[in-house]
C-alpha positions in Angstrom: 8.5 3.3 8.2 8.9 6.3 10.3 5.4 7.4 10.1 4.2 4.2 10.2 6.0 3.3 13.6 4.9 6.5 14.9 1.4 6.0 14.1 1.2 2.6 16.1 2.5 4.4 19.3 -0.3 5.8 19.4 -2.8 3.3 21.0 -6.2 4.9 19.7 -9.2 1.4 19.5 -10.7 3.7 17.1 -7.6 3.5 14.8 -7.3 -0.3 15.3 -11.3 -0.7 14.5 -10.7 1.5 11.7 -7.8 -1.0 9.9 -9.2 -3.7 10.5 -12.4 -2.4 8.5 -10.1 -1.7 6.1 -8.1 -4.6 5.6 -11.5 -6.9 5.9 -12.8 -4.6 2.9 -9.4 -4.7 1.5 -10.1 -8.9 1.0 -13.4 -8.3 -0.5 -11.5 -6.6 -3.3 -9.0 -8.8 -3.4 -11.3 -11.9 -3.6 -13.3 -10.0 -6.0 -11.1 -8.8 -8.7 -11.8 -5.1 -7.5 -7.9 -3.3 -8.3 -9.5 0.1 -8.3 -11.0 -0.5 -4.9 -7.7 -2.6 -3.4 -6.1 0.5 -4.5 -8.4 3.1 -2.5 -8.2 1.0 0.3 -4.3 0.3 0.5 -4.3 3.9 0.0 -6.1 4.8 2.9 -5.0 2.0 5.3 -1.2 3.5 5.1 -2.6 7.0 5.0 -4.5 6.3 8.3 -2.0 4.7 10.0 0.6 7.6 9.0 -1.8 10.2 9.9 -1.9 9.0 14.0 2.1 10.3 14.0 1.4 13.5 14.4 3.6 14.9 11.6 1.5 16.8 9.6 3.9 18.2 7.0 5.6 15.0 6.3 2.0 13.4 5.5 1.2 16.0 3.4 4.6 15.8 1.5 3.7 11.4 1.6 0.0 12.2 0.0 1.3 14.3 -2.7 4.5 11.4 -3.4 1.1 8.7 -3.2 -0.9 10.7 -5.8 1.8 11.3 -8.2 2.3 7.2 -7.9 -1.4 6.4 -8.0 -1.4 5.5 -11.8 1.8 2.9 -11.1 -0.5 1.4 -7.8 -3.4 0.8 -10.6 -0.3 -0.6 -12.4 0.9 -2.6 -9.6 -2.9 -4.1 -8.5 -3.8 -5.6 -12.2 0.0 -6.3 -13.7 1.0 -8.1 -10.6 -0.5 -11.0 -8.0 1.0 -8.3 -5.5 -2.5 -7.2 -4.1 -2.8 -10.8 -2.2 0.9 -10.1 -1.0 0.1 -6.5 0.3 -3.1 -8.0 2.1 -0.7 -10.2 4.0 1.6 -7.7 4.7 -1.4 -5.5 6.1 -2.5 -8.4 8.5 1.1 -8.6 10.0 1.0 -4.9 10.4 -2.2 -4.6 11.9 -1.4 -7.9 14.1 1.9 -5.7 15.2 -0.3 -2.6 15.9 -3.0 -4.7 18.0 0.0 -6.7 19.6 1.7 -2.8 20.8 4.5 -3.3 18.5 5.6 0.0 17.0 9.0 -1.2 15.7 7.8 -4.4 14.5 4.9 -2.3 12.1 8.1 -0.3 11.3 9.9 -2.9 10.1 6.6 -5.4 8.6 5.9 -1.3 6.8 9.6 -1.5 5.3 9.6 -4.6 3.9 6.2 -4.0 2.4 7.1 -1.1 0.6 9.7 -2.2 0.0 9.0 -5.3 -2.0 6.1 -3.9 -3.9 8.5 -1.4 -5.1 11.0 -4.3 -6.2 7.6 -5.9 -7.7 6.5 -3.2 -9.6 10.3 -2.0 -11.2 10.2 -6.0 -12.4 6.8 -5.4 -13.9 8.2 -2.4 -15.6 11.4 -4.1 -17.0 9.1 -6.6 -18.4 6.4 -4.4 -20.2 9.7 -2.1 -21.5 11.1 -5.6 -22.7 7.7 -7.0 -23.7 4.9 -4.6 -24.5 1.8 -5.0 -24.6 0.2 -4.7 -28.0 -1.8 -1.7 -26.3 1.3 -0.1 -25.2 2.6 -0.6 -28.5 -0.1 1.5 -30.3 0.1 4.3 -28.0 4.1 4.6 -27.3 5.5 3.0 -24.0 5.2 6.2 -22.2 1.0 5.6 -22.0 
């Protein structure tokens, strides 16, 4: 959230051209069934946003947290219908940025993370509860 509500301080048309390119290619995927590409792109919609703070250590320290979680994004994008959710969520953030809303795309980045987390701890509990024949023949730790 922190990152994120530094970021949109910073009023840069470049950054706001550059998410909404992102979140307009980010509905292609969507619409298109594309989980590999949603998760690129959600990748580097936060990572853009995060990167106009101007904390450089902290962003490195969030893109290596975001790589070791990149196999449970994939997870998240094709277990869940959370990508249409996130999509959402990325209009009301970029509609806060545009709108020079800094705490709002704080808060709107929050609950976002926040609920695909919650989203993707259910989907967990249910494939630990309920595996898939193809996690069965491999073992549940994939």
């Amino acid at each position: 959230g922190l990152l994120a509500e530094k970021g949109a301080a910073v009023r840069d048309p470049d950054l706001i051209a550059q998410l909404t390119e992102t979140s307009a290619r980010m509905a292609e995927a969507v619409g298109s069934a594309d989980n590999e590409g949603f998760v690129m792109l959600d990748r580097l919609f936060h990572m853009s946003l995060y990167k106009a703070s101007g904390f450089p250590r902290t962003i490195e320290m969030f893109e290596q947290l975001r790589s070791a979680a990149e196999r449970y994004m994939y997870y998240y994008a094709t277990g869940t219908s959370g990508a249409p959710q996130s999509l959402a969520e990325h209009e009301a953030i970029l509609a806060a940025y545009r709108d020079g809303k800094p705490r709002l795309v704080r808060k709107l980045t929050e609950m976002h993370l926040m609920r695909s987390a919650a989203e993707l701890r259910q989907l967990a509990t249910r494939r630990l509860t309920n595996p898939a024949p193809s996690d069965r023949s491999r073992g549940a730790s994939g």
